[in-house]
N, C-alpha and C positions, 0 to 999 in steps of 0.2 A: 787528790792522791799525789801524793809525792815520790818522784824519784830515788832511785840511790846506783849508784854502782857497786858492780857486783866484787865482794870482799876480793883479797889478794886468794891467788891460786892457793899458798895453803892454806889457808881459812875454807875457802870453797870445798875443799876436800878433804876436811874435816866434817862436813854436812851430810847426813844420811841421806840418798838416792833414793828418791822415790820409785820404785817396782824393783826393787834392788832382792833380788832372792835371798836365802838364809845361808848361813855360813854352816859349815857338820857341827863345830861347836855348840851351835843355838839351837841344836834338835835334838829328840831322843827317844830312844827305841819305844815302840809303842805309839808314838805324836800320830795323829789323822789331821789330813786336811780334805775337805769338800771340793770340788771344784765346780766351777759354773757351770748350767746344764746349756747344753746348745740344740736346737733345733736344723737335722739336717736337712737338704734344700735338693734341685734338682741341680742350682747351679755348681753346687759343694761336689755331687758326683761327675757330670760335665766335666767340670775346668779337672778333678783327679784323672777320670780315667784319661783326660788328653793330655797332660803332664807326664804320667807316669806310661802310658802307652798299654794299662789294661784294656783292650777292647773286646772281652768276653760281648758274646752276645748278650749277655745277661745280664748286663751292665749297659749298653748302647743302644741295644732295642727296647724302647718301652711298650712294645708287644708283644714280647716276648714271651712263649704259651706255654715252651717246653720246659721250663723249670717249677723246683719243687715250693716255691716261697711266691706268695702272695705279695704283690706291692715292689715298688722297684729297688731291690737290695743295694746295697754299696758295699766295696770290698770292705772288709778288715780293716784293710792297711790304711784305708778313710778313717774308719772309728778312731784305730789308733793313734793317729797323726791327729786329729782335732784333740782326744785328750794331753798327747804329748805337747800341742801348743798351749794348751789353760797351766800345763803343770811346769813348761817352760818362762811363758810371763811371771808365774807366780813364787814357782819355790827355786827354782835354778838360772833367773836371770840374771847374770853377770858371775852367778856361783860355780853353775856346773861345768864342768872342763870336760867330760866325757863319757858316753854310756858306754860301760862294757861289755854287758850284757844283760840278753831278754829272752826270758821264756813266757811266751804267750798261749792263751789257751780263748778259741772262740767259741763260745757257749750257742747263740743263739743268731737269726740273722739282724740286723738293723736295717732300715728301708727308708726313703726320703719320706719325711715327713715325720722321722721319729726325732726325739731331744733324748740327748746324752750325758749323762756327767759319770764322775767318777771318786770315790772314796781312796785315797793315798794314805798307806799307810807306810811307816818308817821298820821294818823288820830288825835289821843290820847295822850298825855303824864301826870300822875298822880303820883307824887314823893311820895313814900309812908314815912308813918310819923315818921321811924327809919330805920338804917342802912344804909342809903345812897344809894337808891334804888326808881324805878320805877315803873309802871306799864306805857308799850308803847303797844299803836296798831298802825298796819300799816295794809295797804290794799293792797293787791299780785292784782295782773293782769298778769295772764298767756297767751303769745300769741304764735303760732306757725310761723313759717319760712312765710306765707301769710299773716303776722299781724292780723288772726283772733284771738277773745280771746275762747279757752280752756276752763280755770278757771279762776275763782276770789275766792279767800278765805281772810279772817279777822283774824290776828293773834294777839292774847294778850300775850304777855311778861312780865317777871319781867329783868329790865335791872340794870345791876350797876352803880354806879356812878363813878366818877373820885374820884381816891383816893386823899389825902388832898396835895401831895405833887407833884400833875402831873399839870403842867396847860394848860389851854385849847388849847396852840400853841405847844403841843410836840405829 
């Protein structure tokens, strides 16, 4: 195996970034992306609810008798957060600049031990009128390891564009 050092800085940064998200330009209304199904854990609900400082009983006790759902639920705001990380590494890392808005809607419970993914789709796309920049929606579909759906939430973004010097095949 041989050596080399690594090109001059511009040369380097001319080289497509590997997990480098899409640019608004390289998507388009109607596009779906899959995302990877994850199996959630007891440690996944643990380390949230002591992060975030949800300490429902119903969440902390796993004996908990008095509720309506069988198996140890996790909030919402767990589902959502695992699928906002698949869809963070994958379509908006280094792209997205900021979420606007979210309307979410929780369909059913999720409980440790279930696997989650989710279907992204692209609704929206509104190039805003400076800085090279968008407004994207796309539509979450959250289903569990049974393909039922969970959630659905609607996300509004500000995405970047492709800077002037990348083009659309790198």
């Amino acid at each position: 195996m041989t050596s080399s050092a690594l090109p001059d800085p511009k040369t380097l940064d001319s080289i497509a970034r590997m997990g480098q998200g899409v640019y608004w330009q390289d998507i388009a209304v109607g596009q779906r992306w899959r995302t990877f199904r994850r199996t959630v854990t007891e440690t996944d609900l643990v380390n949230f609810i002591n992060v975030t400082g949800m300490v429902e009983a119903l969440f902390i006790d796993a004996g908990f008798e008095d509720g309506a759902i069988k198996g140890r639920p996790v909030p919402g705001a767990l589902t959502y957060t695992l699928i906002e990380g698949f869809i963070l590494q994958s379509m908006i890392q280094g792209t997205g600049l900021a979420m606007l808005e979210l309307h979410q809607k929780i369909l059913a419970p999720v409980v440790v031990g279930d696997s989650v993914q989710a279907l992204v789709e692209v609704t929206a796309i509104r190039p805003a009128s400076k800085s090279n920049r968008a407004v994207v929606t796309s539509q979450i579909t959250v289903y569990n390891q049974r393909q039922e759906v969970v959630m659905e939430y609607t996300a509004t973004r500000l995405l970047a564009g492709r800077p002037p010097s990348v083009s659309a095949t790198e």
